[in-house]
C-alpha positions in Angstrom: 15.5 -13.9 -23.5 17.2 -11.9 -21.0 17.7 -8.0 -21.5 15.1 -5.1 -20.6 11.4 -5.6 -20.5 9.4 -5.3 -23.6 6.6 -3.2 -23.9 3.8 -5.2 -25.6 0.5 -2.5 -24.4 -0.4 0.2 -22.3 -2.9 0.4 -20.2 -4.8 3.3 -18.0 -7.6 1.4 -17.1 -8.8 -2.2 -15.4 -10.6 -2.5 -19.3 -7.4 -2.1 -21.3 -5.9 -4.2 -18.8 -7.8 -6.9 -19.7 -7.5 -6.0 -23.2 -3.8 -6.6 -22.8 -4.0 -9.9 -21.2 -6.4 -11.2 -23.8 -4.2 -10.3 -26.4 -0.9 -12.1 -24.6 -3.7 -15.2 -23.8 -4.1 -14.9 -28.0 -0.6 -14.3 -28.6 0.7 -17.3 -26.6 -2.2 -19.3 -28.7 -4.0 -20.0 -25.0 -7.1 -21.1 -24.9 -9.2 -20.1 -21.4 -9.3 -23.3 -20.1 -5.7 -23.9 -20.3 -4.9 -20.5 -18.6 -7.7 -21.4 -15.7 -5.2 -24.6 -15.2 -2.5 -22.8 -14.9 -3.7 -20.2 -12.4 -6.0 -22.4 -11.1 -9.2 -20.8 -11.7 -12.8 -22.5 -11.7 -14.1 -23.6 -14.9 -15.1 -20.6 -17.0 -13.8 -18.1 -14.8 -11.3 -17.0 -17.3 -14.2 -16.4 -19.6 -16.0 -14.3 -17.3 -12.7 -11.8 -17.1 -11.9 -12.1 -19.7 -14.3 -12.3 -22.3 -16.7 -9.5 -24.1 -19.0 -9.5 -21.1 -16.7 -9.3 -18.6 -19.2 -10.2 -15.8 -16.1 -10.8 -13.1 -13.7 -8.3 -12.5 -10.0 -8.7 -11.8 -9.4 -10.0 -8.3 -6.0 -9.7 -6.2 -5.9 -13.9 -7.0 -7.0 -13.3 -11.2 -4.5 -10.5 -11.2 -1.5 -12.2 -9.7 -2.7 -15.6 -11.3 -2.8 -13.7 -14.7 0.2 -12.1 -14.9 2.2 -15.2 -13.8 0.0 -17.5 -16.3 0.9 -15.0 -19.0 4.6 -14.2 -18.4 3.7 -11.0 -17.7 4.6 -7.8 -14.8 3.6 -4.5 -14.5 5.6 -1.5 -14.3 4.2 2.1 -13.0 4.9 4.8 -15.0 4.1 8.7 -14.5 1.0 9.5 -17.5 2.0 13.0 -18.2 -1.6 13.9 -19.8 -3.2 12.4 -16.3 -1.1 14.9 -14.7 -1.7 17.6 -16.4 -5.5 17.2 -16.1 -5.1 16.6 -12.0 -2.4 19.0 -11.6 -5.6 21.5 -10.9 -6.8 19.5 -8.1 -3.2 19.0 -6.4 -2.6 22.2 -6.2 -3.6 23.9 -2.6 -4.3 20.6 -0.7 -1.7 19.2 1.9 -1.7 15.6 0.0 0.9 14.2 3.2 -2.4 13.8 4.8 -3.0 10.3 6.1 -6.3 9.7 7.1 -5.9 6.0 9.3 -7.8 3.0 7.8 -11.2 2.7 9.5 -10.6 -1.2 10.9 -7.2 -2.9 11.3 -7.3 -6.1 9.0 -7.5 -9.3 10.9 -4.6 -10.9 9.0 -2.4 -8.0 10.2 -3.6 -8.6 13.9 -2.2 -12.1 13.5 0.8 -11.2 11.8 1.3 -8.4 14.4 0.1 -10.8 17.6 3.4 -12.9 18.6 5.6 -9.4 18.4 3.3 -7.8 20.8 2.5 -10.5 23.3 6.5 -10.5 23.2 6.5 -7.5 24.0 4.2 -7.3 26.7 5.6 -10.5 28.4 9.2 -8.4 28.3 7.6 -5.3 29.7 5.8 -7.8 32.6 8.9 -9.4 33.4 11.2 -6.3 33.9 8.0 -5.1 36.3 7.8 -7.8 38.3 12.0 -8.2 39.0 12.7 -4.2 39.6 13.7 -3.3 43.0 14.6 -7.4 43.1 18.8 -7.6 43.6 20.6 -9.2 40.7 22.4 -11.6 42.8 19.3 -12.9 44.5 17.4 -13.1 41.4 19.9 -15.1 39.9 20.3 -17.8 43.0 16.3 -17.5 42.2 16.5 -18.4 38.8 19.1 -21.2 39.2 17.2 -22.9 41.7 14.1 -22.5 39.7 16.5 -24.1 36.7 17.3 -27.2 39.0 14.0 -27.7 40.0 12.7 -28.1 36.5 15.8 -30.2 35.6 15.2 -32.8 38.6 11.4 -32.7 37.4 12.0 -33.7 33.7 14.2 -36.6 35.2 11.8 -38.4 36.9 9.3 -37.4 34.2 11.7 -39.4 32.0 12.1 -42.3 33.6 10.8 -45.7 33.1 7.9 -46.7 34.8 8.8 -50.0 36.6 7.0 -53.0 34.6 4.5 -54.9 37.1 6.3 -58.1 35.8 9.4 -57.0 37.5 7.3 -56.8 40.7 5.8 -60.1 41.3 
């Protein structure tokens, strides 16, 4: 069925939430064992979020897992009776005010590492060839170029058998 999204529940909170996806699980006649195979989840994991105890809460993976099981996305939408009851507290305070996170994530250092040890090799080699004229630094280059290419030929070649020798 293609066309605009259908609106099956409404939810404020991480408990109607779950609400909502334990009504699609019921609606698409899923048991929890069939929707910890899709996801995957460990064996009564789904129970745990899912049912009347809820003893897990929703994780990043149960969240994405959950919403791709079911069929499901979310879409944000402005609560005007939220606003209205925080409208109070808005009022007066610069909210553009970023306050930077605490610790940098490590995945985000490793994402980040290759662009700035790019970076700094770039910076490195502009320092070390200012004041260096262009025309000698490129007679430097190309003989540096030779150089390796001769090397990688005789790295390339056969060694001579001993058989051949004797």
């Amino acid at each position: 069925m293609i066309g605009p999204p259908r609106v099956i529940a409404e939810a404020t909170c991480c408990a109607e939430l779950v609400d909502a996806f334990r009504a699609r699980k019921e609606a698409l006649g899923l048991s929890n064992e069939a929707v910890e195979h899709l996801i995957p989840l460990a064996a009564g994991h789904c129970d745990k979020v899912l049912g009347p105890s809820g003893t897990r809460g929703l994780s990043q993976t149960t969240l994405d897992g959950m919403l791709n099981a079911l069929g499901l996305k979310l879409l944000v939408a402005i609560d005007p009776e939220q606003v209205a009851r925080m409208r109070s507290r808005w009022e007066g305070r610069d909210l553009r005010q970023v306050r930077p996170p605490a610790k940098v994530a490590a995945a985000l250092i490793a994402r980040a590492r290759p662009a700035v040890l790019r970076e700094l090799g770039r910076r490195a080699g502009q320092a070390r060839w200012r004041g260096i004229d262009p025309k000698l630094r490129s007679r430097l280059m190309s003989e540096l170029a030779r150089l390796r290419w001769d090397a990688s030929r005789v790295a390339s070649r056969p060694e001579p058998s001993e058989t051949a020798t004797q």
